[in-house]
C-alpha positions as a Markdown table, in Angstrom:
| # | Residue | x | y | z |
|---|---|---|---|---|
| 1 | Unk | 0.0 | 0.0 | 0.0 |
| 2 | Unk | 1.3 | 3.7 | -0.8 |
| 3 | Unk | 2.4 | 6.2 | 1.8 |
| 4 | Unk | -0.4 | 8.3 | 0.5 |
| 5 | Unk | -3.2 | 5.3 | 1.3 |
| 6 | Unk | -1.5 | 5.0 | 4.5 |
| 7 | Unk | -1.0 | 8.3 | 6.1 |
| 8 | Unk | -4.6 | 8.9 | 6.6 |
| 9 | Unk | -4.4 | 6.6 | 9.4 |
| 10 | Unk | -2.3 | 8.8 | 11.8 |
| 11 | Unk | -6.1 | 10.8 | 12.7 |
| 12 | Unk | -7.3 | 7.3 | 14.0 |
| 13 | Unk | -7.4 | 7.0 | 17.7 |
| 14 | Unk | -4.9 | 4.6 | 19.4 |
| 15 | Unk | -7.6 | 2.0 | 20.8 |
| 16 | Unk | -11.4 | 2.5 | 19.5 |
| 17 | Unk | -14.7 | 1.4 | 21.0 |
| 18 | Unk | -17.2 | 1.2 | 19.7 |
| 19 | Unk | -19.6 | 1.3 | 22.2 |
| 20 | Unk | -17.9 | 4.9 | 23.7 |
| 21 | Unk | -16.2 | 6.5 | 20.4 |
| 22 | Unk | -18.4 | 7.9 | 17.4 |
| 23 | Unk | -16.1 | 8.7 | 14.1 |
| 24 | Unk | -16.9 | 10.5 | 11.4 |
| 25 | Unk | -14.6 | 11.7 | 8.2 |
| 26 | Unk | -14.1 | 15.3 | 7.0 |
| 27 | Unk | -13.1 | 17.2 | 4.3 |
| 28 | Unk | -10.3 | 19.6 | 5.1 |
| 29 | Unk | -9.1 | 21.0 | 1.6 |
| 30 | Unk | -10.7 | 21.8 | -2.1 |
| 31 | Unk | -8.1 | 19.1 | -4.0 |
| 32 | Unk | -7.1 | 20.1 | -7.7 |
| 33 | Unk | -7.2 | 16.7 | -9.7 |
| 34 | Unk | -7.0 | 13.3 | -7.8 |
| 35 | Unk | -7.7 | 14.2 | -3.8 |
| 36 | Unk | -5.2 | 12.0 | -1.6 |
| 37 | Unk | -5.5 | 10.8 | 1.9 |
| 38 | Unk | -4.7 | 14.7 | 2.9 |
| 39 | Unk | -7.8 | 15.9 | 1.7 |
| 40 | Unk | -9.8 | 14.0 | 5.0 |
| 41 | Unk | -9.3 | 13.5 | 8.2 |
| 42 | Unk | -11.3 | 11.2 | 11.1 |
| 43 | Unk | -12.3 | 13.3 | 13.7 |
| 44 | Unk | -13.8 | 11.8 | 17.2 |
| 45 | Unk | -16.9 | 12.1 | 20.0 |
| 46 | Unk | -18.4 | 10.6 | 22.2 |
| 47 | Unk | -21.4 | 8.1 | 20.5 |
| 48 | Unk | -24.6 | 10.7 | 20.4 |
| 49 | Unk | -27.8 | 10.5 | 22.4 |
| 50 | Unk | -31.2 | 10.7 | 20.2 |
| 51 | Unk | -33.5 | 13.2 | 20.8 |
| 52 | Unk | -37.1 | 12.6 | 21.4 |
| 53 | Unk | -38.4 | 11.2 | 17.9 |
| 54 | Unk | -35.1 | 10.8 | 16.7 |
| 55 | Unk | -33.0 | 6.9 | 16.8 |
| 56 | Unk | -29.3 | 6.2 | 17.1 |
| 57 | Unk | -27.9 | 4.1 | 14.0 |
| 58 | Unk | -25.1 | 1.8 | 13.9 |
| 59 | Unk | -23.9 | 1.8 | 10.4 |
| 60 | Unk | -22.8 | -1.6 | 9.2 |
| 61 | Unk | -21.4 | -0.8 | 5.3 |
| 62 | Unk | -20.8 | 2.4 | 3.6 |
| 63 | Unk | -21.0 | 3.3 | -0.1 |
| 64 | Unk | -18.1 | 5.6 | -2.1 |
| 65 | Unk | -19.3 | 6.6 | -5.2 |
| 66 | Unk | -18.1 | 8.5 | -8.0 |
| 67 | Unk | -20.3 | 11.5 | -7.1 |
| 68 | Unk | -18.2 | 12.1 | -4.0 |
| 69 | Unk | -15.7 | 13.3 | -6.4 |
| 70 | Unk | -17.6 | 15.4 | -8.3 |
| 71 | Unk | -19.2 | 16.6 | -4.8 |
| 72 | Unk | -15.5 | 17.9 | -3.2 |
| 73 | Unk | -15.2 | 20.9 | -5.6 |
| 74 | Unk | -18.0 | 22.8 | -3.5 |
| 75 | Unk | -21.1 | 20.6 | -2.4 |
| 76 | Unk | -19.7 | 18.7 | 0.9 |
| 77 | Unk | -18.6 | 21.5 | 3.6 |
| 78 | Unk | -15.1 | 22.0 | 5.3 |
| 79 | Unk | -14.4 | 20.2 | 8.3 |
| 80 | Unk | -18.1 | 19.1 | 8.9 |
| 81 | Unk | -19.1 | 15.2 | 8.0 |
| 82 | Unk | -18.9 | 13.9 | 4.4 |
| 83 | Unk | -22.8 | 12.2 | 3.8 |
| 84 | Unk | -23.1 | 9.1 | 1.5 |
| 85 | Unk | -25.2 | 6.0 | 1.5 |
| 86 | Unk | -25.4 | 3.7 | 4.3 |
| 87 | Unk | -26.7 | 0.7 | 6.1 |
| 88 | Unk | -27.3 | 0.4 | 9.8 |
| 89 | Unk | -28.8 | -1.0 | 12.8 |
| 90 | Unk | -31.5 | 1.1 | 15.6 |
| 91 | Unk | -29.1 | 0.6 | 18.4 |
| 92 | Unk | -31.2 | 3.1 | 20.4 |
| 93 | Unk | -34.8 | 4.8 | 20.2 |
| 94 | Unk | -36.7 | 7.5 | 20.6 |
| 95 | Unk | -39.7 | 7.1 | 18.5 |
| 96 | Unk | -41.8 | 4.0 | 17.8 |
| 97 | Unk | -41.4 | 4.7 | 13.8 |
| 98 | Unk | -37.8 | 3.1 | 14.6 |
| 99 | Unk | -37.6 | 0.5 | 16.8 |
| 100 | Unk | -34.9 | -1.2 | 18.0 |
| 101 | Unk | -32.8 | -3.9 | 15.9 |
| 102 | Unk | -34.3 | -2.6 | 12.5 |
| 103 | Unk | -31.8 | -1.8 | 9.6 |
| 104 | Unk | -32.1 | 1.0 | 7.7 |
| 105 | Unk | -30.7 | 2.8 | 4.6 |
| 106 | Unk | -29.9 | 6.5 | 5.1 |
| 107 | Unk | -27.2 | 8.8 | 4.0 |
| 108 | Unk | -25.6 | 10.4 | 6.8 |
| 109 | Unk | -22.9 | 8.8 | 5.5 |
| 110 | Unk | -19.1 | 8.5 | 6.1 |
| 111 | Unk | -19.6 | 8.0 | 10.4 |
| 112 | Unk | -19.8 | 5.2 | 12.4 |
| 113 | Unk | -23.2 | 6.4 | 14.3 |
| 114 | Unk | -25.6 | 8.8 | 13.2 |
| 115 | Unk | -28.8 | 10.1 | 14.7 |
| 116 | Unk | -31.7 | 10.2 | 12.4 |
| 117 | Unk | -35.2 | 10.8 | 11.7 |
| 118 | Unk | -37.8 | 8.6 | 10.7 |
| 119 | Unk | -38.4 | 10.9 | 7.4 |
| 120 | Unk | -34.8 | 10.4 | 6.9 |
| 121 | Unk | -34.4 | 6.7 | 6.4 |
| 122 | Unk | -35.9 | 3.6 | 4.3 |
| 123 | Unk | -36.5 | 0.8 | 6.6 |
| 124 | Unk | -35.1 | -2.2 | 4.8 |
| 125 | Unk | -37.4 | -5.2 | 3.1 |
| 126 | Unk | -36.9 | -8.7 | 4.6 |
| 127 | Unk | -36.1 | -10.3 | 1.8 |
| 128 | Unk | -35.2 | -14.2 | 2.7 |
| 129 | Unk | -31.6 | -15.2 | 0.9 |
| 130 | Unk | -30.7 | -11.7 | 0.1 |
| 131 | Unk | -27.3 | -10.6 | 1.3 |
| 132 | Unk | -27.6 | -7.0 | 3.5 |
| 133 | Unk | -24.8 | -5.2 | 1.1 |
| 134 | Unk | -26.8 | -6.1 | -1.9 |
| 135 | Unk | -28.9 | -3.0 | -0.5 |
| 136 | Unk | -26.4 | -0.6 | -1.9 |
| 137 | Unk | -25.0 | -2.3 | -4.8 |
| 138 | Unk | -27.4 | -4.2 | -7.3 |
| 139 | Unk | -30.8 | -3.4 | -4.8 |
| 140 | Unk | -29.5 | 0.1 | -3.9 |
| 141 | Unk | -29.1 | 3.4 | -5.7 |
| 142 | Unk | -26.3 | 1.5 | -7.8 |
| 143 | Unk | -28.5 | -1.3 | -8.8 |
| 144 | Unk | -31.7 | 1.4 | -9.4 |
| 145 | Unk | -29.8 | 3.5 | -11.5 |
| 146 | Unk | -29.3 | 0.8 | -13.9 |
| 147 | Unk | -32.3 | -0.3 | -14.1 |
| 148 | Unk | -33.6 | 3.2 | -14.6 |
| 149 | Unk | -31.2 | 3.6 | -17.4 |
| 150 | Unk | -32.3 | 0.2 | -18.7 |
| 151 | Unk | -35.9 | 0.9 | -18.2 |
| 152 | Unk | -37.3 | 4.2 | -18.1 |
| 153 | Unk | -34.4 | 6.2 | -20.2 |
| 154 | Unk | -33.4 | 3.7 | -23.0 |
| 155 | Unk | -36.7 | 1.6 | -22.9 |
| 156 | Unk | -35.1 | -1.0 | -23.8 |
| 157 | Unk | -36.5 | -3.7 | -26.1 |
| 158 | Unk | -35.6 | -7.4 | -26.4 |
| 159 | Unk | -33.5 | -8.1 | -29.1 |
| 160 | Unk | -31.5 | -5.0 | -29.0 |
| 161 | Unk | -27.9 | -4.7 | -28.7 |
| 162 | Unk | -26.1 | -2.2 | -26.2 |
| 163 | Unk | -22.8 | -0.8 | -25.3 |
| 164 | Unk | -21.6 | -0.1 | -22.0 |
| 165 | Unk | -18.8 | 2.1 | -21.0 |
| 166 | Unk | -17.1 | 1.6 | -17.7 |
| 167 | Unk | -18.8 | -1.8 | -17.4 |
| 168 | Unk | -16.9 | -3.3 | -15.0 |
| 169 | Unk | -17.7 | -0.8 | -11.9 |
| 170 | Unk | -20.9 | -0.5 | -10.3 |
| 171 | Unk | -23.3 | 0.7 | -12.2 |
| 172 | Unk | -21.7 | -1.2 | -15.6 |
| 173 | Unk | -21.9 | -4.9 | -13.9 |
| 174 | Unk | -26.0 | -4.1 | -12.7 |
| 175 | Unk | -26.5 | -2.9 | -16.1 |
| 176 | Unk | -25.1 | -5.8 | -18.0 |
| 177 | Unk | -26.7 | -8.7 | -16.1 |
| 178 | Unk | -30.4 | -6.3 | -15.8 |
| 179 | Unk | -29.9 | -6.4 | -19.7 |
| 180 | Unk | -29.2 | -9.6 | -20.0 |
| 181 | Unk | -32.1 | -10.8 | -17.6 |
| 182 | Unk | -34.5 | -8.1 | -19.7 |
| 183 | Unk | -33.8 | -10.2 | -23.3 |
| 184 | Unk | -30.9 | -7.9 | -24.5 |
| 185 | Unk | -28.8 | -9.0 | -27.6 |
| 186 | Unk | -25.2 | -8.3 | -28.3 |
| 187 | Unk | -23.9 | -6.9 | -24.8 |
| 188 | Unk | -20.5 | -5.0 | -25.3 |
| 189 | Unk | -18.5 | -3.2 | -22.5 |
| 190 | Unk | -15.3 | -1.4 | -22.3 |
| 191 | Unk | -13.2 | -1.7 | -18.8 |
| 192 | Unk | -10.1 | -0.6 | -18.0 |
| 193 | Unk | -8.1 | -3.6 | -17.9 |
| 194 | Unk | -7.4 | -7.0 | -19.3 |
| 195 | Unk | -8.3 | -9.2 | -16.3 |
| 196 | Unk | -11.9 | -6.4 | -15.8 |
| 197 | Unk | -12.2 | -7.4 | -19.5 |
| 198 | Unk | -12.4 | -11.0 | -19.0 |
| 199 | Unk | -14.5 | -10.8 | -15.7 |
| 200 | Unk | -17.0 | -9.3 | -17.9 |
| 201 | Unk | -16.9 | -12.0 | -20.5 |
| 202 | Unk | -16.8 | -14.8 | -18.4 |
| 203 | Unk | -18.7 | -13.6 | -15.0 |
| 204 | Unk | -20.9 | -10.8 | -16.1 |
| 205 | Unk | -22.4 | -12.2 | -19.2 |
| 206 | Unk | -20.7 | -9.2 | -21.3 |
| 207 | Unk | -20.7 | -11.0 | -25.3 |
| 208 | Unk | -17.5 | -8.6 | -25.7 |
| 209 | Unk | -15.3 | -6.3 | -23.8 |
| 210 | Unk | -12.6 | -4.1 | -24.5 |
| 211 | Unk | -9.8 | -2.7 | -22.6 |
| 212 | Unk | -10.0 | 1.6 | -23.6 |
| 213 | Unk | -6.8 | 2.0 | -22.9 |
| 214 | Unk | -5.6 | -0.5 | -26.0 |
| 215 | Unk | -5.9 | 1.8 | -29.3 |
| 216 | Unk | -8.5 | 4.6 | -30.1 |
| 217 | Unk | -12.4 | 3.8 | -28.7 |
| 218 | Unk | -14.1 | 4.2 | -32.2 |
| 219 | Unk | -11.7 | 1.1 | -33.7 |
| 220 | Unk | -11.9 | -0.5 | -30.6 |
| 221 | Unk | -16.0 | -0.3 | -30.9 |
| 222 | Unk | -16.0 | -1.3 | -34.3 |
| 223 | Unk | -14.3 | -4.6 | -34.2 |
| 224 | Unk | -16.4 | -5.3 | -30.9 |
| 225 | Unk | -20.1 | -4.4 | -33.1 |
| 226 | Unk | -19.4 | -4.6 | -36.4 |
| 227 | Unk | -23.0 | -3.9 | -37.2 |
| 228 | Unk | -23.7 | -1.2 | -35.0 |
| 229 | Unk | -26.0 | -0.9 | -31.7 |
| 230 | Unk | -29.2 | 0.4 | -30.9 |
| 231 | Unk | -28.4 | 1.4 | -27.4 |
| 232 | Unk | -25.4 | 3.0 | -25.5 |
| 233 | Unk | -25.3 | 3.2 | -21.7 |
| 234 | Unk | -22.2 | 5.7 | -20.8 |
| 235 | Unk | -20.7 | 6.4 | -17.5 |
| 236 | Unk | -17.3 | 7.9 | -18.9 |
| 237 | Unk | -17.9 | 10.4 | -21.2 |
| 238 | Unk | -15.3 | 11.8 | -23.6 |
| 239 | Unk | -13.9 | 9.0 | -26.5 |
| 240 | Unk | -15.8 | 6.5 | -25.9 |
| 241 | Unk | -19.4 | 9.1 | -26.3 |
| 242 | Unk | -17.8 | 9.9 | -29.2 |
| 243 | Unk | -17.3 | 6.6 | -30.4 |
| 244 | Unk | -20.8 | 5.4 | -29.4 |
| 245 | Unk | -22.7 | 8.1 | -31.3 |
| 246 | Unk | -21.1 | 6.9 | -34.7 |
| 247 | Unk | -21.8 | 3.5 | -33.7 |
| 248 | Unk | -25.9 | 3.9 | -32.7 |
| 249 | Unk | -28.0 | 2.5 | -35.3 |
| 250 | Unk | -31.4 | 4.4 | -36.8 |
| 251 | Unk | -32.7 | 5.6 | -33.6 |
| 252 | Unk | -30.5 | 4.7 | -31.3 |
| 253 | Unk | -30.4 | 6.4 | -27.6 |
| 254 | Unk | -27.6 | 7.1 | -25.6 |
| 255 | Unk | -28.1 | 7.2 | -21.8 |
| 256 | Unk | -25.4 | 9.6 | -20.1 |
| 257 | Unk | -25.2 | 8.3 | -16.6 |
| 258 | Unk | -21.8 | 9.9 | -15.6 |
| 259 | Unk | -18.6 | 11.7 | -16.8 |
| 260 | Unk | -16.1 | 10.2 | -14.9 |
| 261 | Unk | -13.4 | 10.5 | -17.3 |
| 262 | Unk | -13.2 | 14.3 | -15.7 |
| 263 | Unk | -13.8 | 13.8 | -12.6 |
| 264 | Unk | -10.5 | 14.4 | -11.5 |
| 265 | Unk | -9.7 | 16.9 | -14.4 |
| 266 | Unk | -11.2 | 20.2 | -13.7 |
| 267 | Unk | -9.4 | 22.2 | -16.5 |
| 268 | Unk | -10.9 | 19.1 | -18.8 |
| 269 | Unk | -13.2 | 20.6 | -21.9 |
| 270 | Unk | -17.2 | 20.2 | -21.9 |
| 271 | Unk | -17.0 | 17.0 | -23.9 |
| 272 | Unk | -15.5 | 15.1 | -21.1 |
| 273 | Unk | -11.7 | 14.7 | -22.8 |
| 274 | Unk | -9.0 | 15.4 | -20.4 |
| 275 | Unk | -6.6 | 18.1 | -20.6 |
| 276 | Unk | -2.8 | 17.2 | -22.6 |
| 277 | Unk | -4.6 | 13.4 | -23.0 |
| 278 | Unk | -5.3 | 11.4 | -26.3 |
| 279 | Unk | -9.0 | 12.2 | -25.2 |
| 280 | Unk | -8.4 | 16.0 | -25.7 |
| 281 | Unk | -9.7 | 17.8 | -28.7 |
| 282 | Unk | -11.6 | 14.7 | -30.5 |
| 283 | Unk | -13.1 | 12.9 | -27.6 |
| 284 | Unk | -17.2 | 13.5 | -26.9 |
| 285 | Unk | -16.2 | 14.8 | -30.5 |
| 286 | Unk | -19.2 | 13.4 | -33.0 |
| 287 | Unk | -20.7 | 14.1 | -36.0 |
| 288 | Unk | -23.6 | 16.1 | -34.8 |
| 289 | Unk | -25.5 | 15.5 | -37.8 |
| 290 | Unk | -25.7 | 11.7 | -37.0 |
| 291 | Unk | -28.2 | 13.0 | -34.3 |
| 292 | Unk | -30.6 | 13.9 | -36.3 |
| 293 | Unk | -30.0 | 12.0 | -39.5 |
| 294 | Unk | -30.1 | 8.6 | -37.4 |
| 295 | Unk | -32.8 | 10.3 | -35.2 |
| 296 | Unk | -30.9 | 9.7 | -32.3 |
| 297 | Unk | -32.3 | 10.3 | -28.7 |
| 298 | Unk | -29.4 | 11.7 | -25.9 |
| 299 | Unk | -30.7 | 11.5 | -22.3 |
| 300 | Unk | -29.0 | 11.9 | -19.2 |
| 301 | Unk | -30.9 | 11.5 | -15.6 |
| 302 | Unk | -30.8 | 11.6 | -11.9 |
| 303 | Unk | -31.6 | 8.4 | -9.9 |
| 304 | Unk | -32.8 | 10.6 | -6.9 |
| 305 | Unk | -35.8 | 11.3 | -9.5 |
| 306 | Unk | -36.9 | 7.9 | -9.5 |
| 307 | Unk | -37.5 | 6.8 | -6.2 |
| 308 | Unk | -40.7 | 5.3 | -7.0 |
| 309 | Unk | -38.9 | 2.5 | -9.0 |
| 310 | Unk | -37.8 | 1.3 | -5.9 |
| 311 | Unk | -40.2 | -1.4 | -5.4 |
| 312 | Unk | -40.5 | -2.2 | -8.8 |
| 313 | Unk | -36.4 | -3.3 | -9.0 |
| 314 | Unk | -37.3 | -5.3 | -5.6 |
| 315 | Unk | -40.1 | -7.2 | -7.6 |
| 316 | Unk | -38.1 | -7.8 | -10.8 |
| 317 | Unk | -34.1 | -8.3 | -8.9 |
| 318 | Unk | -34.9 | -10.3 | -5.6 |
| 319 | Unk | -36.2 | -13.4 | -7.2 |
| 320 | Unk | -33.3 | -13.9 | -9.4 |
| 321 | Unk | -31.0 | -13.2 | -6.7 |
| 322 | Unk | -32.8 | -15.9 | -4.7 |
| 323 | Unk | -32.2 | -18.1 | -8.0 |
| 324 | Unk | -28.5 | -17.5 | -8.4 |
| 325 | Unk | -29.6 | -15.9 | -12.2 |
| 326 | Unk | -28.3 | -12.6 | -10.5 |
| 327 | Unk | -25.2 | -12.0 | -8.6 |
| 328 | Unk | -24.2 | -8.5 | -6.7 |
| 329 | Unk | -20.8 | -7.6 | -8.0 |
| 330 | Unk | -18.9 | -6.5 | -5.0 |
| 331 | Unk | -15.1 | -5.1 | -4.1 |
| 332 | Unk | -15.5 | -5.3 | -0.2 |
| 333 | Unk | -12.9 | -3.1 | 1.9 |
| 334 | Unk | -13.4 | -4.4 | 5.7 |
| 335 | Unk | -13.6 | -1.6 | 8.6 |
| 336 | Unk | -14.3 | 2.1 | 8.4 |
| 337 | Unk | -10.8 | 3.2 | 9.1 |
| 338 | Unk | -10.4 | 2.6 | 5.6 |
| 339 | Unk | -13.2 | 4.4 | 3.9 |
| 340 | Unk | -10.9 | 7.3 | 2.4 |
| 341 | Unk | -8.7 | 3.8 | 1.3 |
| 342 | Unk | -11.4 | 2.8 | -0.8 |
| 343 | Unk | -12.7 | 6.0 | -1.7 |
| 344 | Unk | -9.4 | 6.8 | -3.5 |
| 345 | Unk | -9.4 | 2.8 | -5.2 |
| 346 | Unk | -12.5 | 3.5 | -6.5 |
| 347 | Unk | -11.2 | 6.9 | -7.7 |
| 348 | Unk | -8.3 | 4.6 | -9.8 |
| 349 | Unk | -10.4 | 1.8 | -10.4 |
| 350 | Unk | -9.4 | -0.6 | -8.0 |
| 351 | Unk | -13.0 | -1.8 | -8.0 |
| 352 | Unk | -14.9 | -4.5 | -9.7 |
| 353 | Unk | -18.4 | -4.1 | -9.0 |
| 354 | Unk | -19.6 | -1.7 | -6.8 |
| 355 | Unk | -16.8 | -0.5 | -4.0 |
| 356 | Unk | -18.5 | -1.0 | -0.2 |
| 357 | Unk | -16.7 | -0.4 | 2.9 |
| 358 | Unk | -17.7 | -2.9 | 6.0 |
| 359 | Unk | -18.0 | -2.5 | 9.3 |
| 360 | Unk | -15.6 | -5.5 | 11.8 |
């Protein structure tokens, strides 16, 4: 592990309990490209009391997403507690809305205890067989965000063929198997390595993959669908857009889910190219025209808009999870003293699957 991973480490008390120390993580700096381990610190307090019709929360995994990144630049506070998805345990009540034992999903995020309203958390379905981190990955905001994409925005139809960028993370994996599961055709993702490559191919269900980093996206594309595709899911941005739009068939859609290609660039142009890159200047470059010649349909979305799908991805995921027809891709990173750890993996694409950090 890097001295950079590692120095975050020196904010962590000597000995912890858990039953008298509450953690949380802070931002302490605005970082200019990739953050490090200097950007946070863990700050300590005593475990809070709830208020009258308020419960104390446990929290058992954590989610680091993408977002986060994008979220540094100006949205999460100075020196106040980073939020994020999460999964906990009622260790302590105040109101009978949350009693006792329950789990729930909420997002006072990156903390090991958080106080919390009833309005402020989704009590958890008991769903028989079905792992409890499966509630942020392919059953959580990961999982509905996909499905969204699959669903709602593309409106996908059996038969058709699709193209996913950045398929082997989070949101890429759920795609591919809800795709596969929905009657999709030809399923094509791009990863950033050889051995995410053949994880897609041979766990996934991916019918081809390529590694972006091998030779330029559009020739890359065009050996993997020869005959074009009818549907483009795109969590990158920059080339590989580019190289999508030429490939959609007559009315093809492309569903921009995320830009992550600039996450971490901030002088990086509209299109999602980064700065001095091979991605500068002609990638998210494309043939405008092809939009309305091919009568293409460009859509982006925010998940937090479909809340109401919620049950619906319960009714259509849980029984193929219970099957073994669906499998949560998951890159586990065990204890919360290592949250800004796998926040900056993720960041690199450490992950396969959705990145969660678990409480030991």
């Amino acid at each position: 592990m890097s001295p950079t991973l590692c120095s975050h480490r020196a904010f962590l008390p000597t000995v912890l309990s858990m039953t008298e120390i509450a953690l949380t993580v802070q931002q302490t700096a605005r970082p200019t490209g990739f953050p490090t381990a200097d950007h946070f610190r863990f700050a300590e307090s005593p475990v809070p009391e709830p208020a009258p019709g308020t419960a104390l929360v446990e929290n058992l995994y954590w989610s680091v997403d993408p977002y986060h990144r994008q979220m540094m630049d100006g949205d999460f506070g100075l020196n106040a507690p980073l939020e994020g998805r999460t999964l906990g345990r009622v260790v302590a009540s105040r109101t009978p809305a949350l009693p006792e034992g329950e789990v729930v999903f909420h997002r006072q995020g990156w903390r090991t205890h958080a106080v919390v309203r009833p309005e402020e958390v989704r009590r958890l379905p008991h769903h028989e067989g079905v792992p409890l981190s499966a509630y942020l990955s392919v059953l959580g905001g990961t999982g509905l965000t996909a499905y969204v994409g699959l669903t709602r925005i593309a409106r996908l139809r059996e038969g058709e063929d699709l193209f996913v960028s950045g398929a082997a993370g989070g949101v890429g994996t759920a795609t591919g198997r809800f795709a596969r599961l929905l009657g999709a055709g030809r399923l094509i993702g791009s990863a950033g390595s050889a051995e995410k490559v053949t994880y897609l191919t041979q766990q996934v269900g991916y019918d081809a993959a390529f590694d972006y980093r091998t030779g330029p996206a559009a020739d890359l594309l065009a050996e993997a669908a020869p005959t074009g595709l009818d549907v483009f899911v795109d969590n990158v941005g920059g080339e590989q857009l580019g190289a999508a739009i030429g490939a959609l068939r007559q009315r093809g859609r492309a569903v921009r889910v995320g830009t992550i290609s600039r996450y971490n660039t901030p002088d990086a142009p509209p299109d999602g190219g980064a700065p001095g890159s091979s991605e500068a200047g002609n990638s998210g470059d494309f043939n405008h025209s092809d939009v309305v010649e091919k009568s293409l349909r460009i859509e982006g979305f925010l998940v937090r808009d479909y809340q109401d799908v919620q049950d619906e991805l319960y009714d259509f995921a849980v029984p193929h999870l219970r099957s073994g027809a669906l499998a949560p891709d998951e890159t586990v990173v065990d204890g919360f003293d290592r949250i800004v750890e796998a926040f900056l993996l993720m960041l690199r694409g450490a992950n396969t699957g959705k990145m969660l950090v678990r409480k030991v």
